[in-house]
Every structure is written in structure tokens, then in C-alpha cells.
MIZA-218176 format. One line per field, with one value per residue: residue number from 1; x, y, z of N, C-alpha, C in turn. Coordinates in pm, whole numbers. Layout:
num	[NUM	...]
nc1	[X	...]
nc2	[Y	...]
nc3	[Z	...]
cac1	[X	...]
cac2	[Y	...]
cac3	[Z	...]
cc1	[X	...]
cc2	[Y	...]
cc3	[Z	...]
***
This chain:
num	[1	2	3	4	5	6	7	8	9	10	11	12	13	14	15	16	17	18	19	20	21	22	23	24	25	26	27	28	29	30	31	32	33	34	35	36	37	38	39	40	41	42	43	44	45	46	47	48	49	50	51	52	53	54	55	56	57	58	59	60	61	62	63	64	65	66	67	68	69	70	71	72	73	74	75	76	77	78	79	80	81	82	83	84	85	86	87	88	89	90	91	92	93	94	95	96	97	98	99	100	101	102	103	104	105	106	107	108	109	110	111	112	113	114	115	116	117	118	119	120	121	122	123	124	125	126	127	128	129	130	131	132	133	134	135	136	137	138	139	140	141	142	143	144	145	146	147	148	149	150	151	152	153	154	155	156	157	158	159	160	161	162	163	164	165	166	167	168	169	170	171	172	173	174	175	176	177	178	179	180	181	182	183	184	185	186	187	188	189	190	191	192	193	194	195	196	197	198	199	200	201	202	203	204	205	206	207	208	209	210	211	212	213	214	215	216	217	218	219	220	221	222	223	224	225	226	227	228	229	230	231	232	233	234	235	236	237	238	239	240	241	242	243	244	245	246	247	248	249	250	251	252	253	254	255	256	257	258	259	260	261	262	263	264	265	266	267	268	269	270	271	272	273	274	275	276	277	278	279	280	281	282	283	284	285	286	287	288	289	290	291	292	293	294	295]
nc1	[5726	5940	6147	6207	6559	6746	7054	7141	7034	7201	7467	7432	7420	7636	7798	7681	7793	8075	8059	8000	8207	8310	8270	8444	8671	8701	8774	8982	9143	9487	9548	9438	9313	9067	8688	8573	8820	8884	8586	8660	8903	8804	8634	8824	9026	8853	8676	8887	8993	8782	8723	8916	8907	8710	8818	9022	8809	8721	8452	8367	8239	8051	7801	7778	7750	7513	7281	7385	7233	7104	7305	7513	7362	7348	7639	7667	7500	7618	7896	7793	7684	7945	8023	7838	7798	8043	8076	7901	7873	8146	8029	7844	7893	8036	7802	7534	7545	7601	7367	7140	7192	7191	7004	6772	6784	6580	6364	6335	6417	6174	5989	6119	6075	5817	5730	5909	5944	5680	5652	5534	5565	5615	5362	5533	5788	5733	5693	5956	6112	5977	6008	6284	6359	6255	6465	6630	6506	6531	6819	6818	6766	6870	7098	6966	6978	7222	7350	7264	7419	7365	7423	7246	7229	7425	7275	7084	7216	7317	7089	7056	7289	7149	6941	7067	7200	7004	6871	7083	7105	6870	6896	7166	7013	6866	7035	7171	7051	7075	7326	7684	7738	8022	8070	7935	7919	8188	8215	8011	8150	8371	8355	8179	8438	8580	8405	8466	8705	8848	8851	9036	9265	9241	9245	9458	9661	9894	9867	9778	9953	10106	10128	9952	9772	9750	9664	9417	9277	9333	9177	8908	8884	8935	8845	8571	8459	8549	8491	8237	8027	8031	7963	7686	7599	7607	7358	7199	7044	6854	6698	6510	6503	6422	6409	6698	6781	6648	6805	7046	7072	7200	7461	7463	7436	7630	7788	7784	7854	8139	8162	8175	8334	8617	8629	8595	8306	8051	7832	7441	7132	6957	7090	7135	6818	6777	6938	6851	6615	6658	6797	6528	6403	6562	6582	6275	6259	6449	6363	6153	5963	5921	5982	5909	5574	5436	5256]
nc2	[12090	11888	11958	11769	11645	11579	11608	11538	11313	11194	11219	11096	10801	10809	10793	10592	10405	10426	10358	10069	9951	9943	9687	9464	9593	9596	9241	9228	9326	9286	8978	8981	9215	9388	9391	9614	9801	9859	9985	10205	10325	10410	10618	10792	10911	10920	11148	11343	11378	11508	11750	11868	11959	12113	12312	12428	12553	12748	12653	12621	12739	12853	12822	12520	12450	12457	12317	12141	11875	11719	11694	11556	11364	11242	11236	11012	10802	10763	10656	10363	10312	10221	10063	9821	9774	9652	9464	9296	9260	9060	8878	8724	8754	8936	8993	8940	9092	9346	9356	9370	9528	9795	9724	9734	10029	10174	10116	10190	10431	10574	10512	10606	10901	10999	10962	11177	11366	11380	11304	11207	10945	10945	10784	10659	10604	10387	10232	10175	10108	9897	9751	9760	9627	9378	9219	9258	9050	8823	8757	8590	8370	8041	7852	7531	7258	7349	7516	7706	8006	8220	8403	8438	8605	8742	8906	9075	9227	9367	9511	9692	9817	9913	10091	10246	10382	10491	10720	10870	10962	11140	11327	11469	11582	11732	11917	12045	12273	12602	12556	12503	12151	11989	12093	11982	11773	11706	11778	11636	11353	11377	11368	11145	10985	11011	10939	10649	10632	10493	10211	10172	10131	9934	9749	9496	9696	9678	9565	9752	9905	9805	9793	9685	9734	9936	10101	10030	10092	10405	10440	10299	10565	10796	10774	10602	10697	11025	11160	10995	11104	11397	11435	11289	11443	11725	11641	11602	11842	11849	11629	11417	11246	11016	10932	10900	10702	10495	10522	10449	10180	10101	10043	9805	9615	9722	9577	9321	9258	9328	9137	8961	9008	9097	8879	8679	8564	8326	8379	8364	8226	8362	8595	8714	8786	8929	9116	9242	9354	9519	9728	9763	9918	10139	10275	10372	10507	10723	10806	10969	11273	11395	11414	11407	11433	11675	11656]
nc3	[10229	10089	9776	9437	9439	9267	9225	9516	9590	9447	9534	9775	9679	9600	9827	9984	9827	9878	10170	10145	10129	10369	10515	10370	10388	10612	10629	10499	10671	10855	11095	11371	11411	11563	11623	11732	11798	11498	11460	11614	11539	11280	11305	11455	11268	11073	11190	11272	11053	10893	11100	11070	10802	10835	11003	10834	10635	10766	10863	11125	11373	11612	11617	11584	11810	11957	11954	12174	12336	12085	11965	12092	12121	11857	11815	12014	11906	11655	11738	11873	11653	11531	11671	11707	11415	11291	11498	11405	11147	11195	11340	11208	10914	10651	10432	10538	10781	10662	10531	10689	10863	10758	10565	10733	10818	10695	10788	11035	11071	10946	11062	11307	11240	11157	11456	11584	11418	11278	11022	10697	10564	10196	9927	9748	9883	10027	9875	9756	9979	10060	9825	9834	10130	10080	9884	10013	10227	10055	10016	10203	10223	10170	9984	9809	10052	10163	10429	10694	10807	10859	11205	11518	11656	11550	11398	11546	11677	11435	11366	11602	11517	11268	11389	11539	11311	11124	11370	11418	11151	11137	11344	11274	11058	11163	11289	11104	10942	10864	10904	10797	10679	10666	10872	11124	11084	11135	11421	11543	11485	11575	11855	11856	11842	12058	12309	12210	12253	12509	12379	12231	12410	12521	12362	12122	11910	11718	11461	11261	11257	11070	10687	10542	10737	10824	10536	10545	10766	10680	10477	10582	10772	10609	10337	10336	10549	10627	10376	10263	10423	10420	10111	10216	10427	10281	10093	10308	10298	10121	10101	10227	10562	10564	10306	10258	10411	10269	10045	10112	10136	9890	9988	10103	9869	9710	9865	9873	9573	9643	9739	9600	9407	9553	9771	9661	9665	9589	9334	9412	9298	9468	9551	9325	9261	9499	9471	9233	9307	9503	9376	9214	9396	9439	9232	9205	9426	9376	9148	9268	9302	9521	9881	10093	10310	10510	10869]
cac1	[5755	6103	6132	6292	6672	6827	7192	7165	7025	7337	7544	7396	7438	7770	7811	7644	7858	8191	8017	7975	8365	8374	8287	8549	8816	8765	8760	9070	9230	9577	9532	9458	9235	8899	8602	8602	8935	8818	8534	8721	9012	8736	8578	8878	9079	8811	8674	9012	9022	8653	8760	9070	8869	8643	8865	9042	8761	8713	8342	8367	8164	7975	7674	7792	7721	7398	7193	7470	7117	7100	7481	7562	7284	7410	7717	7692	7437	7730	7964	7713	7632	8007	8077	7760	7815	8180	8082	7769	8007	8255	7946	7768	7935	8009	7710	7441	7563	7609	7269	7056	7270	7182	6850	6664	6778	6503	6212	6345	6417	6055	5901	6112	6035	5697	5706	5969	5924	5546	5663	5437	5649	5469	5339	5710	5892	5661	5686	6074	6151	5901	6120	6456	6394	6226	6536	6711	6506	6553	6945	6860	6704	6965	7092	6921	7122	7336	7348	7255	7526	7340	7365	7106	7311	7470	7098	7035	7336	7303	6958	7131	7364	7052	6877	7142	7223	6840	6860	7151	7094	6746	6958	7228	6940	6756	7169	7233	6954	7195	7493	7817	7726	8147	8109	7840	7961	8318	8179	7964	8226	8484	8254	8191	8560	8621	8359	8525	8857	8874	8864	9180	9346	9220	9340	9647	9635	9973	9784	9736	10066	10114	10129	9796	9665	9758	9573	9280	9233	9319	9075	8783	8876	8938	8742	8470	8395	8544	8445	8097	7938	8114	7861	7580	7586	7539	7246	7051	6936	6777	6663	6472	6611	6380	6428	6832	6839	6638	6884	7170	7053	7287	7579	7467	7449	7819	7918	7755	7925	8284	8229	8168	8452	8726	8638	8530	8187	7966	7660	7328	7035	6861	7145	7050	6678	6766	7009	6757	6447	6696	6789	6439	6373	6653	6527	6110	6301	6531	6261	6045	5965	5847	6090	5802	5483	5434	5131]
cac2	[11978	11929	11941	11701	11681	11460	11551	11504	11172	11129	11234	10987	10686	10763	10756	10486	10316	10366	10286	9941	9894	9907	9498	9389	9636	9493	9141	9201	9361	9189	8928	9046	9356	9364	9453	9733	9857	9939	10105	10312	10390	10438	10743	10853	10889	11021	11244	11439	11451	11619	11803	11960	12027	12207	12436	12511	12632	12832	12692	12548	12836	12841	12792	12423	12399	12542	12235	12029	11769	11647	11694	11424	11249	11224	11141	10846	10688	10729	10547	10273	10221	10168	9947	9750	9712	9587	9334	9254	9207	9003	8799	8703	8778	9087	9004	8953	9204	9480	9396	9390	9670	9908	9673	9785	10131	10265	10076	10279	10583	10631	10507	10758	11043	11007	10991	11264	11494	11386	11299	11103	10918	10960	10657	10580	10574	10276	10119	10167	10084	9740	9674	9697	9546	9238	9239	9203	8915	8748	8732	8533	8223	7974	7727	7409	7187	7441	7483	7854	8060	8358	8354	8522	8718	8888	8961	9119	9329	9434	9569	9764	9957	10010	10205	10386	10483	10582	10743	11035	11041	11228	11375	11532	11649	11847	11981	12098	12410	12738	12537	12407	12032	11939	12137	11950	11605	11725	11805	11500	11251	11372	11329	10986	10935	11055	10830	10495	10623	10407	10096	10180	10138	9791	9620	9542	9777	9646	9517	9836	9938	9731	9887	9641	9772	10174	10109	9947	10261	10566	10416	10364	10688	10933	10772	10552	10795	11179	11152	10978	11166	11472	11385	11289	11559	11782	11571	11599	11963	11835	11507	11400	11149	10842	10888	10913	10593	10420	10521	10356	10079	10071	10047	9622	9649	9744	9475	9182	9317	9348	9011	8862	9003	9052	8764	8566	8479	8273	8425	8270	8262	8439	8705	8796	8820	9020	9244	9326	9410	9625	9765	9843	9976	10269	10354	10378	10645	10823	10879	11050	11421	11475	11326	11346	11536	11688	11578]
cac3	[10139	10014	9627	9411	9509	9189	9299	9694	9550	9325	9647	9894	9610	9601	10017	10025	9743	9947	10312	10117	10059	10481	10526	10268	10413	10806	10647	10431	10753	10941	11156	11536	11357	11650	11575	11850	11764	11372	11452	11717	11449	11170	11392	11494	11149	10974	11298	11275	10893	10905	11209	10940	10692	10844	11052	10686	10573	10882	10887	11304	11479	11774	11553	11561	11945	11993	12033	12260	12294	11980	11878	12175	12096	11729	11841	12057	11786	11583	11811	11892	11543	11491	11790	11642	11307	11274	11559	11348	11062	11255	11409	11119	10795	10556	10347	10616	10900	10585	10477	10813	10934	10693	10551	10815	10864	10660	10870	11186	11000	10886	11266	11408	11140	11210	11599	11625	11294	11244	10899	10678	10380	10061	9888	9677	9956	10099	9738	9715	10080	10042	9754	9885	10202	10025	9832	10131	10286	9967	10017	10318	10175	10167	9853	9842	10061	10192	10607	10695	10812	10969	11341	11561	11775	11497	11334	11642	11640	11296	11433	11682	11418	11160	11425	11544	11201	11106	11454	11384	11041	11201	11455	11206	10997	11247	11265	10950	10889	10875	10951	10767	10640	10682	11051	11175	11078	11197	11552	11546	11466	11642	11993	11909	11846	12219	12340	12129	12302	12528	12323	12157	12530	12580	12261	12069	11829	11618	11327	11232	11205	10954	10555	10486	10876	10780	10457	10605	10827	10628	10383	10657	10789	10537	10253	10368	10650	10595	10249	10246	10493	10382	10071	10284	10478	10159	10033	10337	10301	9980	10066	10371	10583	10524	10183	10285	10448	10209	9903	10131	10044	9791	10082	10102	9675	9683	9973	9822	9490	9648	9813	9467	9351	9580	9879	9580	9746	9510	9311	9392	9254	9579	9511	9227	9225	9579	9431	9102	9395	9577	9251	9172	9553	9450	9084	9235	9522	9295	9034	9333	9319	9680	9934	10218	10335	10674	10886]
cc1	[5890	6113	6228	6452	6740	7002	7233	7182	7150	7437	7508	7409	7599	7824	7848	7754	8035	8185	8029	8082	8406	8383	8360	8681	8845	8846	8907	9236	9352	9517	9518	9368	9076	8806	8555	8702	8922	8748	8566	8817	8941	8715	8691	8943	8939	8701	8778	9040	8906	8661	8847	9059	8754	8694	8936	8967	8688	8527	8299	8386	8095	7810	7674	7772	7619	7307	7297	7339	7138	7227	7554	7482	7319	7491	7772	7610	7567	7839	7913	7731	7825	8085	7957	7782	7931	8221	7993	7867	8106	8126	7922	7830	7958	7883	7593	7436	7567	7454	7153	7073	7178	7031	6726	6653	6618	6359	6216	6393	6219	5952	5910	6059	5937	5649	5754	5918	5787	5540	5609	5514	5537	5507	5481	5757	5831	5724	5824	6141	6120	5992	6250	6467	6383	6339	6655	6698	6567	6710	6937	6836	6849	6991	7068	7047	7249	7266	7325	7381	7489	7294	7291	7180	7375	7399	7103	7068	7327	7174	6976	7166	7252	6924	6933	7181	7088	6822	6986	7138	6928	6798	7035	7154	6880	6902	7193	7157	7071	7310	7603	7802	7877	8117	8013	7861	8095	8252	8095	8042	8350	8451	8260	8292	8588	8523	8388	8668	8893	8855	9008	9308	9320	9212	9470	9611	9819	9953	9786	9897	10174	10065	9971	9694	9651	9657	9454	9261	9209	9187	8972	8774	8812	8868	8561	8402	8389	8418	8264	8032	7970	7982	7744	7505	7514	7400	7142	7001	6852	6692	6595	6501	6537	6405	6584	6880	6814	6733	7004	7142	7168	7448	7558	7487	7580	7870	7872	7825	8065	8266	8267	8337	8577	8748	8591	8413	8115	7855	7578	7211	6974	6944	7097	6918	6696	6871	6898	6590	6556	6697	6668	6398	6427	6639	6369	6189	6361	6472	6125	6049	5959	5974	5977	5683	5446	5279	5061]
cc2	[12000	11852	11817	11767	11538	11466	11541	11369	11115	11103	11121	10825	10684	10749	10620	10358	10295	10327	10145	9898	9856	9771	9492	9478	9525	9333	9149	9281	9264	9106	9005	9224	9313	9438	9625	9850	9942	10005	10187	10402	10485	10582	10819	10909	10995	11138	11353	11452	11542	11781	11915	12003	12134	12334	12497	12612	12746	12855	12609	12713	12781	12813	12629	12341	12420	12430	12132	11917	11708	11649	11578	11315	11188	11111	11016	10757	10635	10605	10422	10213	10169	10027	9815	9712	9663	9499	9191	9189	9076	8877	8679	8740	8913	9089	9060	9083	9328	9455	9398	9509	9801	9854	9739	9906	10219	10232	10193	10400	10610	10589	10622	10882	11066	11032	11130	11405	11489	11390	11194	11071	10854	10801	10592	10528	10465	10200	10067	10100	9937	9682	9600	9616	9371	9189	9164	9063	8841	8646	8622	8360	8155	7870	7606	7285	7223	7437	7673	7955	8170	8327	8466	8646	8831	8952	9084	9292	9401	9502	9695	9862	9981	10107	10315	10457	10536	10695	10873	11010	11128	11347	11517	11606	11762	11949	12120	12262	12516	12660	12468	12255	11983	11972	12046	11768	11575	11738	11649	11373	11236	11367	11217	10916	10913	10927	10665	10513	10552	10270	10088	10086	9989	9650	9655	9608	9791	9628	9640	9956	9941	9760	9825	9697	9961	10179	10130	10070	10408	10518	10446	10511	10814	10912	10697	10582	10947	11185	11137	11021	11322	11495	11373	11387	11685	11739	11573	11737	11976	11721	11454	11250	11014	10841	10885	10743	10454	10389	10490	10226	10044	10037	9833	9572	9601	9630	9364	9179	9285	9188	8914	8864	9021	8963	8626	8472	8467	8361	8342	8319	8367	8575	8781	8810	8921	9144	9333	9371	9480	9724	9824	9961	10122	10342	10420	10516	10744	10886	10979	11228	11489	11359	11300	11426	11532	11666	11743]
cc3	[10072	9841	9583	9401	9363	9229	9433	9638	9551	9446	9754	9848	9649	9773	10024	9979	9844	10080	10277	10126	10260	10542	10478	10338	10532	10763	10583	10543	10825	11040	11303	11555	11459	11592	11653	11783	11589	11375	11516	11637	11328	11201	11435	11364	11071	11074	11288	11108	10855	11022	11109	10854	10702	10906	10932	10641	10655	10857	11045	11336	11601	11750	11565	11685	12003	12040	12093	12295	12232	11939	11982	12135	11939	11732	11949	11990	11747	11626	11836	11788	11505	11564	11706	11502	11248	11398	11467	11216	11063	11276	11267	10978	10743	10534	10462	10716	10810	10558	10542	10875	10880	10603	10665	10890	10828	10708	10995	11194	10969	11013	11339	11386	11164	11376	11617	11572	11248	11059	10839	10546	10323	10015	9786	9731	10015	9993	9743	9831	10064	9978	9752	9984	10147	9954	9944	10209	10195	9950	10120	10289	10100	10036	9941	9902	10126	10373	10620	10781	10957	11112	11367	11658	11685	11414	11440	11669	11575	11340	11524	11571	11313	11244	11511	11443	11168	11226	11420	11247	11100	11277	11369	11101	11050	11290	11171	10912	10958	10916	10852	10761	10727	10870	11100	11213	11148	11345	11576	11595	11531	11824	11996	11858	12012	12253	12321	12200	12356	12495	12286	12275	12565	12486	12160	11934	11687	11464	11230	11237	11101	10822	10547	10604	10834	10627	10459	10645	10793	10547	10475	10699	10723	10434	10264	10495	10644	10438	10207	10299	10472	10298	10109	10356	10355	10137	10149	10336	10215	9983	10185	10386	10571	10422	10177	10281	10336	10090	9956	10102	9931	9825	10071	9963	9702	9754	9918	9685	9508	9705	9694	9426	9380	9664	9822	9636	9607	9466	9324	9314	9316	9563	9426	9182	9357	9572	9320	9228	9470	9500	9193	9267	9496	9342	9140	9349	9438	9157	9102	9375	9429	9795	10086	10268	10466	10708	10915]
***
């Protein structure tokens, strides 16, 4: 049983909080910016800044290759989920594609946990999970009068990247025991950079040359990727990973948040009764002592 973990917690809020800023960057990206091409740069950029910080600290051993299995399998989730969720994005909106994406990581985080790890999440994490997702449908219910927005294809999508992310965050957990958090995520990420490589080669990649395109990138890179998982990484030797995914949650929080306030998207009503039930979802987890009990 893994004890209460209040600063993994703290650590995985804050992840989560700058994963949220990655919709509003793509959308505030140059013209001719693909959805391909970002998550290929994202992985690569902050792949080689994890990659740099871990050979610094001279913790990239040979301990970091031991299960080649699960360390591929990691990292082509990884890649997947980024090819998926900055189409999902693109498809369907910031709001929706950030909050299906990562809304429904913690259903297919706690399926797999149980199939794979035979992990049984304690009665909170039902309560807190129920919460947030409901939270989530809630966003979906449309103003009276209003035409609905969300297409189905990029639902679908977004489905895609929340179970490849529930899917190596499991992966990178079963990682981490005796090893280097930074090394693990550095080896990871810099795999499913290589794998995204060839995307780079098959679009125009100008945009991004550009002071608002070099922004856009170092940011996903080095802060809304080295950085938050950097973080994450830390927090899971304390925190088990359904209760991980559920406290991202707070990654759709932040993007419905930044849309308000820098894409100037409207508050609704359905917003805010599904922001205050996500909101409760992440207080009912982060007040839980037991993070999960084995079968």
C-alpha cells in the first residue's frame, strides 16, 4: 500500500497545470503550425532537454535499459498520445479535445491497473474520479440555442491520446523503482522523439522559425514537457498511477481557464458548474491517505 504522498500530489498539480497551457500555445501558434509537426517538435525539444539533464547529472546508466519492453512500449504511447492529442485539439477544439483527452485518462488508467497491476482503487478514487469526469461531461452540454461544436471524429481521437497517456503513465511507473525519475523520462521521450521523426520531413516546418513559432516550441518542449514530467516523474514513486491520472485532471481546469482568458472564450453556465465538480473530483483525491490497495 502506498502511503499518503501530499507533495507528489502537489508535484503532479503542478504538471498537470502547465500540460494545460499546451492547447492555447498550438492555437496561438503561426499560421501553417500542423498538428503532426507540434507534437513531433514538442517530443523532440523537450526529449533532448531531458536527455541533457540527465546526462549532467550523470544519472543515464544501463539501469535505464534493462526492461527495453516496457521502455518502447512507453515510448510509442508517448508518441501516439502526441500525434493524437494535438490532432484531437486541432479536430475539435482546445476545450473539448483537452478535456476528453485527458477526461478520460483516468477511466483507462484504473481498467488497465487492475488488468495489468491487479490494482483495486480504493473507494476515493471512485468518488473523486466520478466527480471529475461528471465535471467533464457537464462542459459538454451546450447553451440554449447554441449549435454544438464537438465533432465525433475528434471525440474519438481525444480517446486515443487519454489511453495512451493512462497507458505509459503505467508503463513509466513500473520504470521508475531503483531508477533516476529525469533518466527514465529522458530515455522514454527521446525514443518517441525518434519515432515522430519522420513527421518533421513531411511538413513545412517554417512557422516555427518564426520568434512567435521558436516560442511556441521551446515552451512545449522545455516547459510544458521537460519540466512537467520532470515533476511527474518524481511524484510517481509516491503516488500510484490511477490516482496520477486522475489529479491531471487539473491539465483541462487550466485549458478551459487559459481559454477564458487568453482566446477570450465565453464562461457558461455548464462551465462553471463543470469546473466546481472537477474541482471537487481533485480536493476528494488529494485529501486521500491510501493512493490504492493491492488485490
Amino acid at each position: 500500500m502506498i502511503k499518503n504522498g501530499s507533495h507528489g500530489t502537489l508535484l503532479i498539480l503542478l504538471a498537470a497545470i502547465l500540460w494545460g497551457t499546451t492547447g492555447t500555445s498550438q492555437a496561438l501558434a503561426p499560421p501553417g503550425a500542423h498538428p503532426l509537426t507540434v507534437g513531433a517538435l514538442r517530443l523532440s525539444v523537450g526529449g533532448g532537454g531531458l536527455l541533457l539533464f540527465a546526462l549532467l547529472r550523470g544519472h543515464l546508466t544501463r539501469d535505464c535499459f534493462c526492461q527495453p519492453g516496457v521502455t518502447l512500449l512507453a515510448a510509442l504511447l508517448v508518441a501516439i498520445y502526441q500525434l493524437a492529442f494535438f490532432k484531437a485539439v486541432a479536430t475539435t477544439g482546445v476545450a473539448v479535445g483537452t478535456m476528453v483527452g485527458i477526461g478520460s485518462g483516468p477511466l483507462f488508467a484504473g481498467l488497465l491497473a487492475f488488468l495489468i497491476h491487479k490494482e483495486r482503487p480504493d473507494r476515493r478514487w471512485l468518488i473523486a474520479t466520478s466527480l471529475a469526469v461528471a465535471g467533464l461531461l457537464v462542459l459538454f452540454v451546450p447553451e440554449p440555442g447554441s449549435v454544438s461544436k464537438v465533432k465525433t471524429e475528434g471525440v474519438l481521437i481525444a480517446l486515443i491520446a487519454g489511453a495512451s497517456y493512462a497507458g505509459y503513465t503505467l508503463a513509466i511507473k513500473r520504470l521508475l523503482p531503483g531508477r533516476s525519475p529525469e533518466a527514465v523520462i529522458a530515455v522514454v521521450f527521446t525514443i518517441g522523439a525518434i519515432l515522430l521523426a519522420p513527421f518533421l520531413s513531411r511538413f513545412d516546418l517554417s512557422w516555427a522559425t518564426k520568434p512567435a513559432g521558436l516560442l511556441v516550441v521551446l515552451h512545449l518542449g522545455l516547459v510544458a514537457t521537460a519540466l512537467a514530467y520532470l515533476l511527474f516523474a518524481h511524484a510517481l514513486r509516491t503516488v500510484a498511477a490511477v490516482n496520477a491520472v486522475t489529479l491531471s485532471l487539473a491539465e483541462p481546469l487550466t485549458a478551459a481557464a487559459l481559454g477564458m482568458l487568453v482566446l477570450k472564450e465565453r464562461l457558461t453556465l455548464a462551465a462553471i458548474v463543470g469546473m466546481l465538480l472537477i474541482l471537487a473530483g481533485l480536493t476528494v483525491l488529494g485529501m486521500a491517505r491510501s493512493a490504492y490497495v493491492k488485490n
